[in-house]
PALO-951967 format. One record per residue (C-alpha): z, y, x; residue number from 1. Coordinates in steps of 0.2 Angstrom, whole numbers, plus 2048, in hexadecimal, padded with zeros to 3 digits. Layout:
<nodes>
+-----+-----+-----+-----+
!  c3 !  c2 !  c1 ! seq !
+-----+-----+-----+-----+
!   Z !   Y !   X ! NUM !
...
+-----+-----+-----+-----+
</nodes>
This chain:
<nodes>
+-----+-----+-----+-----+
!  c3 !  c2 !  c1 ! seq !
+-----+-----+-----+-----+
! 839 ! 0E4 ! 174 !   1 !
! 839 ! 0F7 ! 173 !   2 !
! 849 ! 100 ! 17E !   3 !
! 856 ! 105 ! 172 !   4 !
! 855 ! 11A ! 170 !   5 !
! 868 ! 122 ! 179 !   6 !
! 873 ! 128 ! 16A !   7 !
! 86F ! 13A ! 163 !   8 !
! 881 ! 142 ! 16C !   9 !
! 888 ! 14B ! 15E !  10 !
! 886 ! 15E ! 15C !  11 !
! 891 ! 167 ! 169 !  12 !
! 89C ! 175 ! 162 !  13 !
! 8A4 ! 185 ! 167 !  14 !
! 8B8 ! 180 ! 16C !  15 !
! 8C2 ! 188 ! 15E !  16 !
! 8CC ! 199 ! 163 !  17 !
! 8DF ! 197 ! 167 !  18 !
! 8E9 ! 1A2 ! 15C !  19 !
! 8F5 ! 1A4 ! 16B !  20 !
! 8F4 ! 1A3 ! 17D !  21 !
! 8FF ! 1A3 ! 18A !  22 !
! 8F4 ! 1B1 ! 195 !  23 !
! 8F8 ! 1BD ! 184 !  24 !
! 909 ! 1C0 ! 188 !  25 !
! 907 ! 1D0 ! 192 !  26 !
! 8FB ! 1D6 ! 186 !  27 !
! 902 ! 1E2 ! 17A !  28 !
! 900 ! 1DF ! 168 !  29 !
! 8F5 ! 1E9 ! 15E !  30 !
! 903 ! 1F3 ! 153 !  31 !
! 90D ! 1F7 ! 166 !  32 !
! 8FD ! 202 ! 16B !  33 !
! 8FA ! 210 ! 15D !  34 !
! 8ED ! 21C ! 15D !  35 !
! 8ED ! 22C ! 167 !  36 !
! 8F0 ! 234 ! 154 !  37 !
! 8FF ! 229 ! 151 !  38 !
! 908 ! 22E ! 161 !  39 !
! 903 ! 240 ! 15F !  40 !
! 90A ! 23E ! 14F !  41 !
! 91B ! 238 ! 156 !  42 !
! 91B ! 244 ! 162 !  43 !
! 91A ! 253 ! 155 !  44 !
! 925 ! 249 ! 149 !  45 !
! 934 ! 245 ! 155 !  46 !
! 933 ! 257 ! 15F !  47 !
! 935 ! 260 ! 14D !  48 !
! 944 ! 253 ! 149 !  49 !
! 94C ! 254 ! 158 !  50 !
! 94D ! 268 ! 157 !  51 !
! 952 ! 267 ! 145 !  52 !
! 961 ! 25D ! 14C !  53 !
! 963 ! 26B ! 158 !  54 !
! 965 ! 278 ! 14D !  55 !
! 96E ! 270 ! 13F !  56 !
! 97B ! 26C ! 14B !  57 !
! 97B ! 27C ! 151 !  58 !
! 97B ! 285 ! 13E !  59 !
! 988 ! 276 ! 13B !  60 !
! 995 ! 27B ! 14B !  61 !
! 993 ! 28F ! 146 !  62 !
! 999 ! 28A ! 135 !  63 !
! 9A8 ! 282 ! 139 !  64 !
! 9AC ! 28F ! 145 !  65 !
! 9AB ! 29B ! 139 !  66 !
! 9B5 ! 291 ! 12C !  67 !
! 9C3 ! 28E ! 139 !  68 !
! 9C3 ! 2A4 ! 13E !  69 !
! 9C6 ! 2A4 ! 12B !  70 !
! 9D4 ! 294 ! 12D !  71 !
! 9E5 ! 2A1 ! 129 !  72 !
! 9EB ! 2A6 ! 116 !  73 !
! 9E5 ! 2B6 ! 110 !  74 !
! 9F7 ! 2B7 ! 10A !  75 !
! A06 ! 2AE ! 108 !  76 !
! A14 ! 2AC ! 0FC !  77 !
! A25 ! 2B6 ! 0FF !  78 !
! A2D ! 2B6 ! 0EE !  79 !
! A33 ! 2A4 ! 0EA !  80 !
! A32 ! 2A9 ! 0D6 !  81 !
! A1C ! 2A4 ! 0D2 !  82 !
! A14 ! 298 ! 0C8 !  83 !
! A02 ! 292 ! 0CE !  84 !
! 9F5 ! 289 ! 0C8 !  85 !
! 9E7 ! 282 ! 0CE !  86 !
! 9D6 ! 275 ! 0C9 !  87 !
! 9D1 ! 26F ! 0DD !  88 !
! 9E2 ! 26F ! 0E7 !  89 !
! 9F3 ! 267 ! 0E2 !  90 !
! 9FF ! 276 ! 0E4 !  91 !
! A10 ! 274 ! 0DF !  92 !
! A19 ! 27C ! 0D0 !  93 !
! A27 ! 280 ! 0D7 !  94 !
! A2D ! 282 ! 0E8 !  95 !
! A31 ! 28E ! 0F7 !  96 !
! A26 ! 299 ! 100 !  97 !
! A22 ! 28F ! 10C !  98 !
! A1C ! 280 ! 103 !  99 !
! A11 ! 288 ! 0F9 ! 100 !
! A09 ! 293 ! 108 ! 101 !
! A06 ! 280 ! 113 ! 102 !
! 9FF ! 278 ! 103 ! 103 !
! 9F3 ! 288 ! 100 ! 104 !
! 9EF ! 285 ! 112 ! 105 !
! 9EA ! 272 ! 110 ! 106 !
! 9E0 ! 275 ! 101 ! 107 !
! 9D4 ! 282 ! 109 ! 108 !
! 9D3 ! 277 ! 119 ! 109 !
! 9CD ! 26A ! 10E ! 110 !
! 9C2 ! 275 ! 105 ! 111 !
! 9BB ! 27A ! 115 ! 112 !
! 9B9 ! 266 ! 11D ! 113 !
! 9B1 ! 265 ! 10B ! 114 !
! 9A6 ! 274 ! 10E ! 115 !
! 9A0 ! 26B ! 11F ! 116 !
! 99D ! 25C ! 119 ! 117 !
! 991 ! 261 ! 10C ! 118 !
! 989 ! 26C ! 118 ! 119 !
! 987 ! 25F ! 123 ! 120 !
! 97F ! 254 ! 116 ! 121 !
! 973 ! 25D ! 10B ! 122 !
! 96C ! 264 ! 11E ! 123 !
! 96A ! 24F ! 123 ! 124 !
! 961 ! 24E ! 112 ! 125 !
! 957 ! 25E ! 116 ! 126 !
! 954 ! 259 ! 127 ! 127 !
! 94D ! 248 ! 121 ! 128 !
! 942 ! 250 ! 115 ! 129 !
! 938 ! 25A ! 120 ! 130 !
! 938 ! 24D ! 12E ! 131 !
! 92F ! 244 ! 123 ! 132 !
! 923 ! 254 ! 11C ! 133 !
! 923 ! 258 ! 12F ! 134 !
! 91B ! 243 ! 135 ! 135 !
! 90C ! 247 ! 127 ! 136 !
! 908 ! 25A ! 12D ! 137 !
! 908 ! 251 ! 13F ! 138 !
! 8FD ! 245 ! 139 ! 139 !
! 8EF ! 250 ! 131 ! 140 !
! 8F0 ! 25A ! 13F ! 141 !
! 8EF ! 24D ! 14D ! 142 !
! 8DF ! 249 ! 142 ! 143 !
! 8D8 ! 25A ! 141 ! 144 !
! 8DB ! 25B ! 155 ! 145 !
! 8D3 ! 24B ! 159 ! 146 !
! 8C6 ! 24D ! 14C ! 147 !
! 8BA ! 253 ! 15A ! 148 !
! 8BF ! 244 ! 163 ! 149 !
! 8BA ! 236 ! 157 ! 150 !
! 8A8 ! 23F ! 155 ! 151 !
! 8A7 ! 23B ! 167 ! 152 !
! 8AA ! 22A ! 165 ! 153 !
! 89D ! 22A ! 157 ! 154 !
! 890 ! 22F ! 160 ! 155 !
! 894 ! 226 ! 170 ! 156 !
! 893 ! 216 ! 164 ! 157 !
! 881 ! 21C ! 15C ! 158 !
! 87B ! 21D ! 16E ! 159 !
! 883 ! 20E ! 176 ! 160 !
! 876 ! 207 ! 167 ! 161 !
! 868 ! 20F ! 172 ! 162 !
! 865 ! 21E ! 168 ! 163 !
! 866 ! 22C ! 175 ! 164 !
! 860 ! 239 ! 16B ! 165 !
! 871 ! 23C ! 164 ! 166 !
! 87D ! 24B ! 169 ! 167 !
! 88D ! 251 ! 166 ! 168 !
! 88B ! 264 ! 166 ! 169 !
! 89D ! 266 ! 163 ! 170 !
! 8A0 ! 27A ! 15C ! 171 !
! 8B2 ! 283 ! 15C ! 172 !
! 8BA ! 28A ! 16A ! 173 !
! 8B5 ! 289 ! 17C ! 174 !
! 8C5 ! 27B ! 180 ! 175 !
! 8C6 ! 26C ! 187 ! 176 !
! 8BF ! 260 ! 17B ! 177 !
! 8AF ! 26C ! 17A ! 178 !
! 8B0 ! 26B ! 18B ! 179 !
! 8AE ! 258 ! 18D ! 180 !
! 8A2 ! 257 ! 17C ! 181 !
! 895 ! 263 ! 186 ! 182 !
! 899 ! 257 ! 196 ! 183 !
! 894 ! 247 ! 18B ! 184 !
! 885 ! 251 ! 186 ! 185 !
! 87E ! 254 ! 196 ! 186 !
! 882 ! 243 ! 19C ! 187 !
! 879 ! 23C ! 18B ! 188 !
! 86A ! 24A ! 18F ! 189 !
! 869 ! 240 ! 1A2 ! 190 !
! 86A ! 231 ! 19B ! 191 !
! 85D ! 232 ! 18E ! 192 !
! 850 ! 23A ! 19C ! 193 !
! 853 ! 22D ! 1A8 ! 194 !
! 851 ! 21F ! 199 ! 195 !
! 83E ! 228 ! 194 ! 196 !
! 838 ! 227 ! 1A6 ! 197 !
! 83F ! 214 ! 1A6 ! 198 !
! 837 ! 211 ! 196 ! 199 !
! 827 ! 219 ! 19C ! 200 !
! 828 ! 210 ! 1AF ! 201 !
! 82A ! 1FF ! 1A5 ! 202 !
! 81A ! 203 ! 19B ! 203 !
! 80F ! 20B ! 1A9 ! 204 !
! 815 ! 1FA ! 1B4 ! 205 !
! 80F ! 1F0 ! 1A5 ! 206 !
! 7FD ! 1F8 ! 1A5 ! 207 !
! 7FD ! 1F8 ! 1B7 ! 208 !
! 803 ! 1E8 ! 1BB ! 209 !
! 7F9 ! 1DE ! 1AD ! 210 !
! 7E9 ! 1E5 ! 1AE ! 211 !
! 7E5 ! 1DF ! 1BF ! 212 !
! 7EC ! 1CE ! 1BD ! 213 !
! 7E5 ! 1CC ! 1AC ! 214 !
! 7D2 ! 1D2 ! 1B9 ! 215 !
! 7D6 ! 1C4 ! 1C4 ! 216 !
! 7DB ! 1B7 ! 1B9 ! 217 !
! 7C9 ! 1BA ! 1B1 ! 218 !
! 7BF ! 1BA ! 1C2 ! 219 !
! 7C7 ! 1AB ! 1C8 ! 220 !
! 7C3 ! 1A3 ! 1B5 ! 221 !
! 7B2 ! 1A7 ! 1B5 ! 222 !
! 7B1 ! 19F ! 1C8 ! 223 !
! 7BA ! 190 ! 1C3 ! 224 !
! 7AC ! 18F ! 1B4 ! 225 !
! 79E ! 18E ! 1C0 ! 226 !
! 795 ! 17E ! 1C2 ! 227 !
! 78E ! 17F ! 1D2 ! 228 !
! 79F ! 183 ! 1DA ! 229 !
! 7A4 ! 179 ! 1E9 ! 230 !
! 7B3 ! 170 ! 1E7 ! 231 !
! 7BE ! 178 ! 1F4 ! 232 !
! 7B8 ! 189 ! 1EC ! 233 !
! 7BD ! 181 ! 1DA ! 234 !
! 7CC ! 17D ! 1E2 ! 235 !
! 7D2 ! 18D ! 1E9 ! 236 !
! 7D0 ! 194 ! 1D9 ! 237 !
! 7DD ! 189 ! 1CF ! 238 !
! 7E8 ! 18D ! 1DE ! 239 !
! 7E6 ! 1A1 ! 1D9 ! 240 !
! 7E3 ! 19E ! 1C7 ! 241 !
! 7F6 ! 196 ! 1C8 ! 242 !
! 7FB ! 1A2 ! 1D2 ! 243 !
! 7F4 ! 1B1 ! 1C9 ! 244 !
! 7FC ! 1A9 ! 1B9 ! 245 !
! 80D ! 1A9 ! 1C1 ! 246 !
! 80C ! 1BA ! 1C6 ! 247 !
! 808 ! 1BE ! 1B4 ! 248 !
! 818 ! 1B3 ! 1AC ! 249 !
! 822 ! 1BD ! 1BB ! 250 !
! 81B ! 1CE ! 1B4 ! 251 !
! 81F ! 1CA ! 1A3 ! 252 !
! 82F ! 1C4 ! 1A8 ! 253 !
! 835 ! 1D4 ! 1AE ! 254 !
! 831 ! 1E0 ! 1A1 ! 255 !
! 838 ! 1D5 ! 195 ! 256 !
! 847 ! 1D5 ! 19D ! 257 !
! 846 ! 1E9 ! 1A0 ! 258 !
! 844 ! 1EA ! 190 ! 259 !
! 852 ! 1DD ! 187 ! 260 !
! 860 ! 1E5 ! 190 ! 261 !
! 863 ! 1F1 ! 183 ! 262 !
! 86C ! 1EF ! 172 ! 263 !
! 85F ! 1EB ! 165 ! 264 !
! 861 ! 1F9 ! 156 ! 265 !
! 853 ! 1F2 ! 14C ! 266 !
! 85A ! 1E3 ! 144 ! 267 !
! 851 ! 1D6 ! 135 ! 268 !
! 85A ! 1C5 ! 130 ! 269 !
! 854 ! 1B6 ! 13B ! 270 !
! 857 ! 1A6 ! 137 ! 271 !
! 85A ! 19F ! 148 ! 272 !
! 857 ! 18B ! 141 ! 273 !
! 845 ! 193 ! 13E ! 274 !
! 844 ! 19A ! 14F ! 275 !
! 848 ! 18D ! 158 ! 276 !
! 83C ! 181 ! 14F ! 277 !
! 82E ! 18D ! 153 ! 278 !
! 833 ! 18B ! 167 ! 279 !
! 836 ! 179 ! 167 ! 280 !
! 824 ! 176 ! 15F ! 281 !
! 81D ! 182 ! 16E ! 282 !
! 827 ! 179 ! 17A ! 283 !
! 822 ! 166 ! 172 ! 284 !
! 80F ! 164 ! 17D ! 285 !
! 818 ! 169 ! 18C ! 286 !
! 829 ! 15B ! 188 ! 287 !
! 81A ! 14E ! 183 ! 288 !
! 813 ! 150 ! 195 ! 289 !
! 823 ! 14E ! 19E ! 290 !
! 82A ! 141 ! 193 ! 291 !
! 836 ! 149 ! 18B ! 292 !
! 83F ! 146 ! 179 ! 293 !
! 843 ! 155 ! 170 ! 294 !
! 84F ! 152 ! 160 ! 295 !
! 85B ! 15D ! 158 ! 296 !
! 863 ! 163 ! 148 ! 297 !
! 85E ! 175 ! 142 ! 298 !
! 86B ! 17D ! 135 ! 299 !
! 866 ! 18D ! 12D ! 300 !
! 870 ! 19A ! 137 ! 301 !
! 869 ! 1AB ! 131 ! 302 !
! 86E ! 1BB ! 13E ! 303 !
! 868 ! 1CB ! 13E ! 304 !
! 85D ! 1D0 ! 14E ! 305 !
! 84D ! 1CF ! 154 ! 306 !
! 840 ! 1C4 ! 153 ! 307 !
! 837 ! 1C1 ! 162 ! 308 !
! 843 ! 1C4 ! 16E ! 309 !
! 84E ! 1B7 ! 164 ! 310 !
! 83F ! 1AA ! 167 ! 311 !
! 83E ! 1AF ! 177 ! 312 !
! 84F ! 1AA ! 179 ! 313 !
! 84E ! 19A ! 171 ! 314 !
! 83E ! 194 ! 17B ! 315 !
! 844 ! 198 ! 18C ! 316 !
! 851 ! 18D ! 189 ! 317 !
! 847 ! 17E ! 180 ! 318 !
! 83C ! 181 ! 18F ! 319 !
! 848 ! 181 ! 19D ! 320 !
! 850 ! 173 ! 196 ! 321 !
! 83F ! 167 ! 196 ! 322 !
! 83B ! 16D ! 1A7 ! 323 !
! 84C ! 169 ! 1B0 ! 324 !
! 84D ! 158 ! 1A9 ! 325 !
! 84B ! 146 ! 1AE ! 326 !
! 83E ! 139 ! 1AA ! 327 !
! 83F ! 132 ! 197 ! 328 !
! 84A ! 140 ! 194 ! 329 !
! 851 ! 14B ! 185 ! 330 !
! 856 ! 15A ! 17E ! 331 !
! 860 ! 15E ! 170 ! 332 !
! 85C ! 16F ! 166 ! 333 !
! 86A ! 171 ! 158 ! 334 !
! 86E ! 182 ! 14D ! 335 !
! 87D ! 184 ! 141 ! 336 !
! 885 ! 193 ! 13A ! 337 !
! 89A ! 190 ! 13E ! 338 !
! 8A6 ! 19E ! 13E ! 339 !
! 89C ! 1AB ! 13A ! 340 !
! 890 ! 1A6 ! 149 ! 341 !
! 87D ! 1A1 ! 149 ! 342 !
! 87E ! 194 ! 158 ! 343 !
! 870 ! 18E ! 163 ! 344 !
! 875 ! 17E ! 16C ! 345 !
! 869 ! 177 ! 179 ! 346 !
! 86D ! 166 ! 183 ! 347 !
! 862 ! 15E ! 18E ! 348 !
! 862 ! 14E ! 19A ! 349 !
! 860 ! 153 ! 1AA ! 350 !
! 867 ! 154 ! 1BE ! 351 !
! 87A ! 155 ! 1BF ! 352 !
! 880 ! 169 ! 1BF ! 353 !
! 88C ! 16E ! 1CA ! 354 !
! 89A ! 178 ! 1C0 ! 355 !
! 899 ! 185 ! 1CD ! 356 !
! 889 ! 189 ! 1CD ! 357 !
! 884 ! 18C ! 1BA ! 358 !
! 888 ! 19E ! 1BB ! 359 !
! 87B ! 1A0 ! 1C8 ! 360 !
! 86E ! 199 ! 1BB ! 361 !
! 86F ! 1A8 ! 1B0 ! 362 !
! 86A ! 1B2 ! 1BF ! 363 !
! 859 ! 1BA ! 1C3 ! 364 !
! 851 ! 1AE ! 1CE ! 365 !
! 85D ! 1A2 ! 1D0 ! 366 !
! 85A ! 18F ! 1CE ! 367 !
! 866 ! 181 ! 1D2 ! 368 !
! 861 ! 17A ! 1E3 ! 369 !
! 851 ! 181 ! 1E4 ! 370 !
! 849 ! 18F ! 1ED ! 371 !
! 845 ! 1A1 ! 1E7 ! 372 !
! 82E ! 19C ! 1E7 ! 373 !
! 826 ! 18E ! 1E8 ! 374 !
! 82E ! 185 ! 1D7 ! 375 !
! 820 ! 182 ! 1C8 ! 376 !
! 82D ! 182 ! 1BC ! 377 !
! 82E ! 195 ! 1BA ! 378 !
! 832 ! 1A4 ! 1C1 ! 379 !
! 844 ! 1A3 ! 1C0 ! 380 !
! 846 ! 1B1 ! 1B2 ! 381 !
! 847 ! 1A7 ! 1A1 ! 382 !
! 859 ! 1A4 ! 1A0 ! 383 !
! 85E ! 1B6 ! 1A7 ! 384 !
! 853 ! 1BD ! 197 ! 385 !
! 85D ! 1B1 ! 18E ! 386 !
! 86B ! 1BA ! 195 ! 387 !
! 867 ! 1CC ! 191 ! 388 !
! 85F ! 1C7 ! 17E ! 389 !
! 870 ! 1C0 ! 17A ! 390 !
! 87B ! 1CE ! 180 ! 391 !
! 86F ! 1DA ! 178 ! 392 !
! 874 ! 1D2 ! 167 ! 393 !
! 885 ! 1D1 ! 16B ! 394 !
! 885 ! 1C0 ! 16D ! 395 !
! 88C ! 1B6 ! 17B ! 396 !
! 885 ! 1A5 ! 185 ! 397 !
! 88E ! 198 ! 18D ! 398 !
! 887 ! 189 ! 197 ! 399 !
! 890 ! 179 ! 19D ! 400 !
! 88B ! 16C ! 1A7 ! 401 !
! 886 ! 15B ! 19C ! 402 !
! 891 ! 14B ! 1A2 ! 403 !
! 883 ! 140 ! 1A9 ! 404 !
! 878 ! 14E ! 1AC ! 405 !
! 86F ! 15F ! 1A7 ! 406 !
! 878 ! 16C ! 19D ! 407 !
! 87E ! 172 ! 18A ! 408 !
! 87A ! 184 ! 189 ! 409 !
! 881 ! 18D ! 17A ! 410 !
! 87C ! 19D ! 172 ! 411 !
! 887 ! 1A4 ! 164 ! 412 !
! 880 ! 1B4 ! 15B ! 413 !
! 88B ! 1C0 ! 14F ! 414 !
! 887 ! 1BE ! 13B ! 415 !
+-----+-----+-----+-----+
</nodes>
């Protein structure tokens, strides 16, 4: 009676994003840290507004002390026989002197308190007016002073995606900002030398480094095909043709990964479901050999980036996961397009993985328990190009260990 098959575990998935989190509440909201421009903004905005209080309250104090100079009666009433009239002030008809003279002195006081208080509110109106012209001249002219700023920026964002050909060549006056645009030049103009003579290092080490290997690797194949060979001599052969072919997976290692740190510019959509099929079919001889089941799910998960590197990705980790496994093992290759996201997920039976020790994994000749040579499972370099592949798509990778053994490696690449 055939052995029942272990269950297919279920698809793993990314854990979905809190939308608060305790560690956050130091953090500063977004709308608590405005620009440069906005700050510059409130700056000019409330230094105008507070000298416009200034000198209205100035213009405002000098006006009522020079309606209270001009407090006393021009003249007074002495003759008891008048008749007055009057549209703003209630004087009386009829009266002495002195009652007429103190209600014409109450009227002009209140004229006066009137006077203020119109003042005082069409200058508040005005004020307010120009506060508001004066926030909108700050603002255009924060922009026209930063202005130089943002091009900066720009071109520090078209070379952070490895074009280094780019320059500011800020004009204007010799200030400050030109000051530090001409710096960023000169640092962009060292920079783009030192990246040519790395570009031209890596190939010359290409040419170098393969052509005598690639010498070797025929001598020894042509030895190995002689029929009159002894077989201690055919033997010694395998031993260097093994050994020469190491040093050739090692060499092409290490370009490779000299050449994925950088941010990929040239991007074509990918469908990484179509990728991974592609490595899992190169990867099936070698899973056959060692007894090992590959399954999976792959989901059309279309990304923009490139190519060959993305299958290189999606190999070394189909292929690290058949050679660290166990006897009548699996791995699980899945692809699905969630949140925005083109996931590779690979899971694999295998020896129990320390938590601590999976960050080591992703390191350039690291293995888990093993030393640096003598292993004929690789060169230790496969899930450290994983590594720089990734971060040069702006994706990220994430591996934890698999309860009963092996690991779950996830790769999540932007849309």
């Amino acid at each position: 009676m055939a052995a029942t098959p272990p269950p297919t575990p279920p698809l793993p998935t990314a854990p979905p994003k809190p939308h608060w989190s305790p560690s956050e509440l130091g953090r500063p909201l977004p709308w608590l840290r405005p620009t440069i421009r906005i700050r510059l903004t409130l700056l000019y905005g409330g230094m105008f507004l507070m000298a416009g209080i200034l000198l209205l309250s100035i213009i405002y104090l000098l006006a009522a002390d020079a309606l209270h100079k001009g407090n006393e009666l021009p003249f007074q009433i002495i003759n008891a026989d008048y008749r007055a009239t009057s549209d703003v002030c209630d004087l009386p008809d009829r009266g002495n002197s002195a009652q007429f003279n103190h209600a014409v002195a109450q009227c002009m006081q209140g004229q006066r308190e009137m006077a203020l208080d119109g003042l005082l509110r069409r200058s508040l109106l005005a004020l307010l007016g120009l506060t508001v012209v004066a926030f909108a001249f700050g603002y255009a002219m924060a922009g026209r002073v930063l202005s130089p700023l943002g091009r900066i920026t720009r071109t520090a964002r078209q070379v952070a995606g490895s074009d280094l050909s780019r320059r500011i060549e800020l004009g204007g006056p010799d200030d400050e900002l030109k000051e530090l645009s001409d710096t960023f030049d000169e640092m962009l103009e060292r920079l783009g030398r030192a990246f040519t003579a790395q570009q031209r290092f890596v190939a010359n080490a290409s040419h170098e480094l393969r052509t005598p290997l690639a010498i070797n690797r025929t001598l020894l194949e042509v030895q190995l095909s002689d029929p009159d060979a002894s077989p201690e001599l055919t033997q010694l052969g395998k031993t260097l043709l093994a050994t020469n072919e190491r040093s050739e997976q090692l060499v092409e290692g290490l370009l490779l990964l000299a050449r994925s740190d950088n941010e990929i510019v040239d991007r074509k959509p990918v469908d990484l479901a179509e990728v991974a099929t592609q490595a899992v079919d190169q990867a099936r001889t070698e899973a056959q050999a060692k007894g090992v089941e590959l399954r999976g799910e792959r989901r059309p998960a279309v990304l923009q980036g490139n190519g060959v590197l993305l299958e290189r990705v999606a190999l070394n980790l189909v292929q690290n996961a058949v050679r660290y496994n166990a006897p009548d093992g699996w791995v699980r290759v899945d692809t699905v397009l969630e949140r925005a996201e083109a996931v590779l997920v690979v899971s694999n039976t295998g020896p129990v993985v320390p938590a601590y020790e999976v960050d080591n994994i992703f390191e350039p000749f690291r293995r888990l328990r093993t030393e640096r040579t003598g292993s004929d499972k690789g060169v230790g370099l496969g899930l450290s190009i994983v590594r720089s592949v990734v971060r040069a798509h702006g994706g990220r990778i994430t591996a934890v260990p698999r309860e009963g053994g092996g690991l779950v490696i996830q790769v999540s690449f932007p849309v």
